[in-house]
N, C-alpha and C positions, 0 to 999 in steps of 0.2 A: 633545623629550620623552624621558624615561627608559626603558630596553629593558622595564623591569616593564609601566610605564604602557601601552605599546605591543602587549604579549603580553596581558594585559589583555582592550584595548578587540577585538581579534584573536579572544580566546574568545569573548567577546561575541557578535561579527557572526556565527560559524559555527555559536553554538549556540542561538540566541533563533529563538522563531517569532516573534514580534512585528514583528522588522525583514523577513523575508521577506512576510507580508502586508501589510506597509506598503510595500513594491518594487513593488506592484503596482497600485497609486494614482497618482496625478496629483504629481509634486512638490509641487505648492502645494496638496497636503492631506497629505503626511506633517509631523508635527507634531515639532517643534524648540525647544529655547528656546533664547531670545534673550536673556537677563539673569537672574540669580540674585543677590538682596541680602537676603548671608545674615548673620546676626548669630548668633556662637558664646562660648561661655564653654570655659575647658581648665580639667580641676582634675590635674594629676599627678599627682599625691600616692595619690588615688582612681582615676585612668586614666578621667577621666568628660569628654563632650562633651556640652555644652546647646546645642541650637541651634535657630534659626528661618531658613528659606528660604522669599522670596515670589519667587518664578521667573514670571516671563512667557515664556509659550509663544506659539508662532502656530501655524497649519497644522492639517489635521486635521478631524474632521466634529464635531459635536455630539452624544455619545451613542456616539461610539466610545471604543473600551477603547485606555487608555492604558498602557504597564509602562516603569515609573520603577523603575531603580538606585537601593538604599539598603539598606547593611551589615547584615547576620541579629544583629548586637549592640546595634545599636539598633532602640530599642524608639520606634514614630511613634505617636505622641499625638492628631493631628490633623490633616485639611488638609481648608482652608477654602478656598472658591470669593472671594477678594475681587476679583473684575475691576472690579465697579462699587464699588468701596467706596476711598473717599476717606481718607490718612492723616490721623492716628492712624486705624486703621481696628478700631473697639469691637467690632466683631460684623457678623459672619458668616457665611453658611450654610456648615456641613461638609457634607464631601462624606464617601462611604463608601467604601470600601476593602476589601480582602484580601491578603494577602502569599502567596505562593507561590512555586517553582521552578518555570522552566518547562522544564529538561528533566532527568528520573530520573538520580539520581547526581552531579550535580553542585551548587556550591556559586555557583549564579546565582542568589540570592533578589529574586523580581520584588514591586511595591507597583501592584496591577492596581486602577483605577478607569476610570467614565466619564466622559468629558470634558463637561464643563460647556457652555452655548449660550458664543458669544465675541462681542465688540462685531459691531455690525451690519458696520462697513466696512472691518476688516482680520483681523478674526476672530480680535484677540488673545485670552488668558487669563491670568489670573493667578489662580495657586496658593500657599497659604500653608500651609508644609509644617511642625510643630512635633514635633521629635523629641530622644531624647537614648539615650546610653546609655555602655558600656566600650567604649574599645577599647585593645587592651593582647597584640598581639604581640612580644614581646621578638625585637629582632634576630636571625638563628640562621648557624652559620655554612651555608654552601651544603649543597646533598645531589648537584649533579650534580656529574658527574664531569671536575672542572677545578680546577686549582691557582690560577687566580686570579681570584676574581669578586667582586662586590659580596654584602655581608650578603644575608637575605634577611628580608624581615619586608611582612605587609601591612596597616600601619602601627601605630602606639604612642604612646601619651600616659604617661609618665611622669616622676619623677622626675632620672631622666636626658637626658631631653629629649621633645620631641613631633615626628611626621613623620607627616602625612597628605597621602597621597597620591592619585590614583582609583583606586589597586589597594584602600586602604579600604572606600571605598565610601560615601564617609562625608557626602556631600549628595545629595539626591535627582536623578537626571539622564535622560535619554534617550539614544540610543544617536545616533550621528552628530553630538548638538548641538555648533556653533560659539555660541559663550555669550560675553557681557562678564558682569563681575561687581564686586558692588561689597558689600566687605563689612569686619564691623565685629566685632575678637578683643580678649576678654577675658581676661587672664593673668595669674598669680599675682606680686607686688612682686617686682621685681627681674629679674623675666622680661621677652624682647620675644619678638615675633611676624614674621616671613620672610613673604609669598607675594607672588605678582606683581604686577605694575602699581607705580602710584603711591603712595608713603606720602601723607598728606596732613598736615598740619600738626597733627592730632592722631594719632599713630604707630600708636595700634591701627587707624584709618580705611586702608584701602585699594581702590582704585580700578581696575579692569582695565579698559581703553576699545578693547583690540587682540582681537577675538575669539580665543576660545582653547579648545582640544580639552579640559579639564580643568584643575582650581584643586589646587595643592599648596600646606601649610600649615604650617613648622616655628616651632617654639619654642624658648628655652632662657635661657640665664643670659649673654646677648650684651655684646662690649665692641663697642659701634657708632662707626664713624666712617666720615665721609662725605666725599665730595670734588666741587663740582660743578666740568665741566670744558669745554671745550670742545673740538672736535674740530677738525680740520685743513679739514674741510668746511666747517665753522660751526655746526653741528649741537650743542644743550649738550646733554650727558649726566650726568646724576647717577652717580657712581662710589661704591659703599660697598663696608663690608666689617664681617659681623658674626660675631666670632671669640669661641671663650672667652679667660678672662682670661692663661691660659698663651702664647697664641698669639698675644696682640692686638701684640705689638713686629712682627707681621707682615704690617700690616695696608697700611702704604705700599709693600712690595714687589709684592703684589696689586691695588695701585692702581695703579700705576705700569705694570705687565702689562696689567692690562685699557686702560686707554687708547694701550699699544701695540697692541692687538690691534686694537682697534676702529679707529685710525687706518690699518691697511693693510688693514681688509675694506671698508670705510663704499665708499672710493672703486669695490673691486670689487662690491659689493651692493646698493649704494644706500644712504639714510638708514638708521641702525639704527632696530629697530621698535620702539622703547619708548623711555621716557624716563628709566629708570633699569638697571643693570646693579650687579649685588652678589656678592659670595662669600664662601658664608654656610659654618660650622664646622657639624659633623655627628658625632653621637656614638656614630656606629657608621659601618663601613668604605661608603664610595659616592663615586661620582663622576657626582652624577647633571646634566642640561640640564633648567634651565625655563625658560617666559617671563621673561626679566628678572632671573633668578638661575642660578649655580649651585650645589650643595649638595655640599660636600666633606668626607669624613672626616677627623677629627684625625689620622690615620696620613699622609693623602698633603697635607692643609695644614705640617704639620711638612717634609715632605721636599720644602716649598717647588715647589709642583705647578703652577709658570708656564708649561711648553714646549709649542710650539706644539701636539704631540698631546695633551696636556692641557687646561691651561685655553686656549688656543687654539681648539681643537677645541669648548669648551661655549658661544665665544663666538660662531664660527659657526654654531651650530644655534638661536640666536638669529634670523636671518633662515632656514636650511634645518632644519625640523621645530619649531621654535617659533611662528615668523612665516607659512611659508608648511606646511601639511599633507602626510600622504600617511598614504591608506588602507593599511593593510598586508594586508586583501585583495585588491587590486590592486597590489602590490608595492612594496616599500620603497627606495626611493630616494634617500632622503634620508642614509643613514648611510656609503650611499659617495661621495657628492657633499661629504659634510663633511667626510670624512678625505680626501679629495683637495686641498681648496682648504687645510686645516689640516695635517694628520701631513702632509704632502708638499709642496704648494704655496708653504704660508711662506717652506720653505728656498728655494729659487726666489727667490720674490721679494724677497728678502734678500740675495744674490748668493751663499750658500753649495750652491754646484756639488755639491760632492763628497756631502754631507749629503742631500742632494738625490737623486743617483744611490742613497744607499745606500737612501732610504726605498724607492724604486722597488726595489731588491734585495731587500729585506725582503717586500714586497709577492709578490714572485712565492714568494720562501722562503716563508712563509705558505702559499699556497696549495697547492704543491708538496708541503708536510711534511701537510698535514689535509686535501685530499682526493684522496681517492688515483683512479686512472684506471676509469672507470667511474662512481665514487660521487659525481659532482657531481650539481647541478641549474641550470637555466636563473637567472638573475642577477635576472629578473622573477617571480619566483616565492621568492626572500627576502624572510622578512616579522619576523624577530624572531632576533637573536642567542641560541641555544641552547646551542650549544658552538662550540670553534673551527673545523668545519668551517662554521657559518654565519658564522664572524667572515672567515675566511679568502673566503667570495665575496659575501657582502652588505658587507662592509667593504673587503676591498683587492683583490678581482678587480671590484668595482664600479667602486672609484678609480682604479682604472687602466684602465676601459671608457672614464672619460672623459678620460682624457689619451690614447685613443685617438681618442675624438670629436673630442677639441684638436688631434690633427696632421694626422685627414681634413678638415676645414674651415677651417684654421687659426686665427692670435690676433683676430684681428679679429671673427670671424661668431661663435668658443667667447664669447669674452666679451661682447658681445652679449648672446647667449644668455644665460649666465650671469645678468647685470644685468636682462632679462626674466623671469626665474623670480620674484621677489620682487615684481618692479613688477606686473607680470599675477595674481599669486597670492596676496599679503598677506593675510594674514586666511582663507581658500579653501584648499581643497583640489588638489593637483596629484598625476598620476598619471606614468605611461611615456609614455601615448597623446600629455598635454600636453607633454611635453616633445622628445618628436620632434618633435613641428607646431614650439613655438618655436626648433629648432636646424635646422630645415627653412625654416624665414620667414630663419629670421637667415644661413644659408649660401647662399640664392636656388637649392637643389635638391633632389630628391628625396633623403630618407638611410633610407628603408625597409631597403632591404639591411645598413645598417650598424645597426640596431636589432634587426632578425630572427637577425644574426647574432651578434652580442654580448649582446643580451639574453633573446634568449628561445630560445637557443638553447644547451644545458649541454656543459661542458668548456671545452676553450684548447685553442690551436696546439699542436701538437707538431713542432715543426722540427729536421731532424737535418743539420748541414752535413756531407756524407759525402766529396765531395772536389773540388779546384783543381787545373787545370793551365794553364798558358802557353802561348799559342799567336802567331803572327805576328797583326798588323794582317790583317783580311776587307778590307778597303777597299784598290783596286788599286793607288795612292801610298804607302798604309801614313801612320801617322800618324810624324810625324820628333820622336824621343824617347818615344815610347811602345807599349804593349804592350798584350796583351790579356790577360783570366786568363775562363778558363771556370769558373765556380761551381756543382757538383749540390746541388740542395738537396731534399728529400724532407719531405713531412708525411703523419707517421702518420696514419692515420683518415680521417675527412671534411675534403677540404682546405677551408681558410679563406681568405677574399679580404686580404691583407696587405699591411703595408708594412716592410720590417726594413731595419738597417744593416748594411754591412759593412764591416770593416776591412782593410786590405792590411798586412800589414807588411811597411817597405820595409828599405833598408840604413841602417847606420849610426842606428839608431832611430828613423828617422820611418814616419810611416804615412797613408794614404790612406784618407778613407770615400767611401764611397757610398750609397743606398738606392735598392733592389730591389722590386720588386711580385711578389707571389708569388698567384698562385690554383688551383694545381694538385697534383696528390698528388706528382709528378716533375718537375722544372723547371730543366733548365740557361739561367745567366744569364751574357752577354759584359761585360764591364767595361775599359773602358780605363786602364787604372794609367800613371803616371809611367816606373816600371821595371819590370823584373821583378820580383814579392813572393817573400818567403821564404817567410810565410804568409798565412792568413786567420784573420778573428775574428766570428762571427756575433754581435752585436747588442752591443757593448761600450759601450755607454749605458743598459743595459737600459734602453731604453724602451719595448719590443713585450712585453704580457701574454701569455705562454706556457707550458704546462709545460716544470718543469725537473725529471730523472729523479734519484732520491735520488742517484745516484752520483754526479753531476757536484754536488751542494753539497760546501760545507765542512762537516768532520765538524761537531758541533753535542750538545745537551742535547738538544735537540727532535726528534733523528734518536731516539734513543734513547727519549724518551716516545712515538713513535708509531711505533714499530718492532711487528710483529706480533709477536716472542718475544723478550721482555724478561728479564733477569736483574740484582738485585741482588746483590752479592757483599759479605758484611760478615764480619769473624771473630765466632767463636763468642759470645766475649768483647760483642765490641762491640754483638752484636742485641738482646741482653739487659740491657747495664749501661745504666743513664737516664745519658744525654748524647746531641749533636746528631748521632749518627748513627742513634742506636735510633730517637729523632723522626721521623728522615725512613722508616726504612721502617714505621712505625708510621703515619707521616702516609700512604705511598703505598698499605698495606696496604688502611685502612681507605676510602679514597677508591675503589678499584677493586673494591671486595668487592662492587659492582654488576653486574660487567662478566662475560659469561658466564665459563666457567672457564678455557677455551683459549685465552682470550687474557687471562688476568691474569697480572702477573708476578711468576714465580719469586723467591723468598728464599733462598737461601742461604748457610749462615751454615759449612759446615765446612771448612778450610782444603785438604783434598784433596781437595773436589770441585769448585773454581776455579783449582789452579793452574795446569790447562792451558789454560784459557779453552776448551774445547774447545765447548761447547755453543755453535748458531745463535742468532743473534739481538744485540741492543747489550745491552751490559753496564755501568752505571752499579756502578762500584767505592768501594768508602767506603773510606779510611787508608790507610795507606801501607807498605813495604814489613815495617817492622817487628812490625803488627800482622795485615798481612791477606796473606799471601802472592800473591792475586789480580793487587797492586797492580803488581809486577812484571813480570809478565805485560801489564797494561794500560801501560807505559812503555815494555817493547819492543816495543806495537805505535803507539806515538807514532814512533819510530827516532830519530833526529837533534834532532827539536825540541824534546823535553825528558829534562830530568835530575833529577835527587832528590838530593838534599846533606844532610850529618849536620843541617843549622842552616839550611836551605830548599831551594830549587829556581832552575831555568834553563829561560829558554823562548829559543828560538831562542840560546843562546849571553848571554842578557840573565841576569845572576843577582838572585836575590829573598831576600833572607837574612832571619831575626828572627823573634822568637818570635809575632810578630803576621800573620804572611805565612802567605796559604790559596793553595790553586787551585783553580779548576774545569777541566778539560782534557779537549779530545776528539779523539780520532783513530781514523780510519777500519782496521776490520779489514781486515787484503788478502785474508782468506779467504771472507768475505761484502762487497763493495763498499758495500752500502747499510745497511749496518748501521757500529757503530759503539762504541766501548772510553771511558767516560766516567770518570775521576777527578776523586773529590773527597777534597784532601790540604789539612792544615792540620799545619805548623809544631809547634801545642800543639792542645790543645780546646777552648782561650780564640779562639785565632783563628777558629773554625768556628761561632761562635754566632747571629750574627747571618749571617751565610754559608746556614747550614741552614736559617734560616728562612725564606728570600727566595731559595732557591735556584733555583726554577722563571721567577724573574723572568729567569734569567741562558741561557736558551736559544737564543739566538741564535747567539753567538758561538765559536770552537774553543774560545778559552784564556780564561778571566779569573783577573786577580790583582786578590788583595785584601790590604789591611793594614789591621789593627784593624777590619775589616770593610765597608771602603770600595775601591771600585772605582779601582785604580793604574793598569792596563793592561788589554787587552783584543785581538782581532784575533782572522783566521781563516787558516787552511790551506786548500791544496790546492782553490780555488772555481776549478770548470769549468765557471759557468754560461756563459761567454762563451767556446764551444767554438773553440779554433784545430785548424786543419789545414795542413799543410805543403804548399807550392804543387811540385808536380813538371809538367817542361819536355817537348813534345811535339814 
């Protein structure tokens, strides 16, 4: 389910009295529904929803107060008690009602009645809830402060499309319900209707039979096409895809993707939970996970949005957050379990090694660059992506807790595991607690220490290999052809129970690994090597999640957005005149104007007060030598690796010539190590358009080249995440 939908239900549980005096009840008297069959009408045009919800509930006393969710826009007409009333059901006793918040200030409008008597033997009820009204948020773009996120809107019925979501509000619900739902959309000629489950043979009919934390509902001007398929399991899946009419020539490359996807998860997950999967065109920027669908903006369906951290990614939260739950008051688990087995995994299990290693590099760069030493939090204790320092440890310090979990237990008892999370929790709710027991069943021992210490316990390793020497064989024969190398290794802080590799490097370029157990803050370790090494390499698979200190990354964009003293450097000229460099400090300007004052960044636009670069801090440079004097300065502190040419540039001795040829390029100050000299140079102005606009996408990496605004080349400098040290003889 969607980060909205999740932050959401999160306000929810910490701000409602309702669910707290219901905590303190009997389970099988807090009251839940179990089915909702709702019938709605969409008018666009007006931004109007007509609808009828008859919801069965159970649980609960007779005469207790109920508070049902339903949006302050709509206006409830009625709800009528029909538990005993047979369809067509004519009439009805209503029930009475009041709308209120229940807590000052916020925008939680509760629908508080008393619960009806329920049948004698299960003590259902059924409520017949008739309401309607506007709803009409226009998309907007973000207000936090990040360069790349999803629209924001809580939800919109118009003209250019309809998206209802539970951040609407927009059917009547209880807090915690697991619901099926079975409902029937009305839409204007020429429109179709998206939500989960099952179409049924009449297309506005649909069916949800997989319990589900909340119903979302788009609309639009769909080109449908469908594929039924079969899986490699035998499993048949309904495959669609409902695109606008621009987009629809796109529709078999997304079919084609998703029955790749699902034939390499089915066998690690189990059967998929549904009986259809779709990916549905979105008329404003998202990439959101539902049961049964994903919902993709026309920006990232154009730019063909198949790769595993993509639509990959939306297809495993189809079993992890769609299929199987997780309270995000008890911590979210689910968002790094899916970039694990997706952004990371695939490549794996596709035998791309290198692709593989990098997401895992990526992984610790993330965390490294956004949270900085101190300012973490425990991994059990992420409940909703905020900014990127929660993206950075609910997403890839998670992902890589469990590929932690995969090399303490190893592949047999992880996946196991893995394949019991769905089969035990379909439909249910799953928490940390549940998930230790089944990585504890499936490995035959205790993993407490490895859950206290990974999860609920805030920061990473800090390992510093400080130094190697060679010494004779300890063993009184001495071993014939081999040697020994002594390894000091030291962790900052509270040391961690580990396991890392090391490398030897031998002569003539071969090299020897091994892996070390580390539990201590000081720990010399004996290793027997082949020969004598030249040197060592701590962890050169990065597979051990650890900090890594800014200075040992490659320079990068991202060193520069999270540097504490930023500076842009534009000429006079350029901050002022409308083209794609004014944009960007105009875009960074305004996006920072939140952020207290000491630490927003600097503008400077005059050409003798950057040319000696002299100010602390990374410096993101606009143009090049001819318009911004800066620029020269940020080239000698590139040295070697790049050059500027009347008619393009050279990176590593590679030349890039033509009037369509940009860079992005970063290289590390020698006067500040962890800071960082960023340019962005373009050929003409034509080449920087699409450049500037997408330029935040491009942080990773030292150097990117572009032509005509497409990514040519790419690659890093100067990366010490994989510290060597030079072996000297005792």
């Amino acid at each position: 389910m969607n980060w909205l939908y999740r932050l959401f239900r999160f306000s929810l549980l910490v701000s409602c009295l309702v669910p707290a005096l219901a905590a303190a009840q009997p389970p099988s008297q807090v009251p839940s529904i179990e089915h909702h069959q709702l019938t709605l009408e969409l008018r666009p045009d007006s931004h109007q929803l007509i609808a009828t919800d008859c919801l069965t509930m159970r649980g609960g006393l007779a005469g207790q107060e109920l508070a049902f969710s339903l949006g302050p826009a709509l206006e409830l007409e009625r709800i009528e008690d029909v538990t005993h009333c047979q369809d067509p059901c004519e009439s009805a006793p209503e029930i009475m009602f009041r709308r209120e918040n229940v807590a000052v200030g916020t925008a939680l409008p509760r629908v508080i009645l008393s619960q009806p008597d329920g049948g004698v033997d299960d003590n259902r009820v059924r409520l017949k809830f008739s309401y309607r009204g506007v709803i009409d948020d226009p998309p907007r773009d973000p207000r936090h402060l990040r360069f790349v996120t999803p629209s924001e809107t809580s939800g919109h019925i118009g003209p250019e499309g309809v998206y209802l979501s539970s951040e609407s509000q927009w059917y009547p619900d209880l807090d915690d319900s697991l619901a099926t739902y079975d409902v029937r959309i009305t839409v204007p000629e020429g429109w179709s209707a998206v939500t989960q489950g099952t179409a049924q043979s009449d297309p506005a009919h649909w069916i949800v039979s997989t319990k589900s934390e909340a119903l979302t509902v788009v609309a639009n001007r769909f080109v449908v096409k469908t594929r039924p398929w079969n899986a490699q399991s035998g499993q048949t899946v309904l495959l669609a895809t409902y695109l606008f009419p621009d987009e629809a020539a796109l529709a078999d490359e997304y079919l084609d993707a998703s029955a790749r996807y699902l034939d390499a998860y089915i066998p690690l997950l189990g059967p998929y939970p549904f009986t259809q999967f779709a990916v549905v065109e979105n008329f404003f920027p998202s990439g959101l996970g539902m049961p049964s669908f994903t919902l993709l903006g026309s920006g990232v369906i154009k730019r063909h949005y198949t790769q595993p951290y993509a639509l990959g990614h939306e297809i495993v939260h189809s079993w992890i957050g769609n299929g199987v739950f997780n309270r995000v008051s008890r911590g979210n688990w689910v968002e790094g379990l899916t970039t694990y087995l997706s952004n990371y995994y695939y490549h794996e299990l596709t035998g791309d090694a290198v692709q593989a290693r990098e997401q895992r590099r990526l992984m610790l760069l993330g965390y490294a660059v956004y949270v900085r030493p101190g300012e973490g939090y425990p991994v059990k204790e992420f409940s909703q992506k905020q900014d990127e320092k929660d993206n950075a440890i609910g997403y890839q310090q998670c992902a890589m807790v469990f590929h932690a979990l995969r090399q303490e237990v190893g592949e047999e008892a992880f996946w196991r595991g893995i394949r019991q999370i769905p089969e035990r929790y379909l439909g249910a709710v799953a928490d940390w607690d549940d998930l230790e027991r089944i990585f504890q069943e499936a490995a035959g021992r205790t993993l407490r220490w490895f859950f206290a210490q990974w999860i609920e316990r805030a920061g990473a390793p800090d390992i510093v290999l400080s130094g190697v020497r060679v010494q004779s064989p300890r063993t009184m024969a001495g071993e014939q052809g081999k040697t020994e190398a002594v390894v000091h290794l030291a962790q900052r802080g509270m040391p961690y129970r580990v396991s890392i590799e090391l490398e030897f490097v031998l002569s003539e370029g071969r090299t020897h690994r091994t892996r070390v157990h580390l539990a201590d803050s000081q720990q010399e370790v004996v290793v027997a090597v082949p020969e004598q090494p030249l040197a060592v390499r701590l962890d050169p698979g990065v597979h051990l999640f650890r900090r890594i200190a800014r200075s040992d990354m490659a320079p990068m964009l991202n060193l520069y957005v999270t540097d504490a003293h930023r500076t842009v450097a534009v000429s006079r000229e350029g901050s002022g005149t409308p083209g794609p460099f004014s944009d960007i400090v105009q875009r960074i300007v305004a996006q920072e104007a939140a952020k207290p004052s000491m630490s927003r960044t600097a503008v400077v636009a005059a050409a003798e007060e950057v040319s000696s670069a002299a100010r602390a801090g990374s410096w993101l440079v606009l143009g090049g030598p001819r318009d911004n004097p800066a620029a020269a300065a940020a080239v000698r502190q590139c040295r070697d690796h790049l050059r500027l040419t009347d008619n393009g540039f050279s990176v590593d001795g590679k030349p890039f010539e033509g009037a369509g040829m940009a860079l992005l390029a970063s290289c590390r100050r020698e006067d500040h190590p962890g800071s960082v000299v960023t340019l962005l140079y373009g050929v003409t102005p034509q080449a920087l358009g699409r450049v500037a606009r997408l330029l935040f996408f491009y942080g990773w990496q030292s150097y990117v080249v572009f032509q005509d605004g497409a990514v040519v080349a790419r690659g890093d400098w100067e990366d010490r995440m994989s510290a060597e040290v030079l072996s000297e003889t005792r």
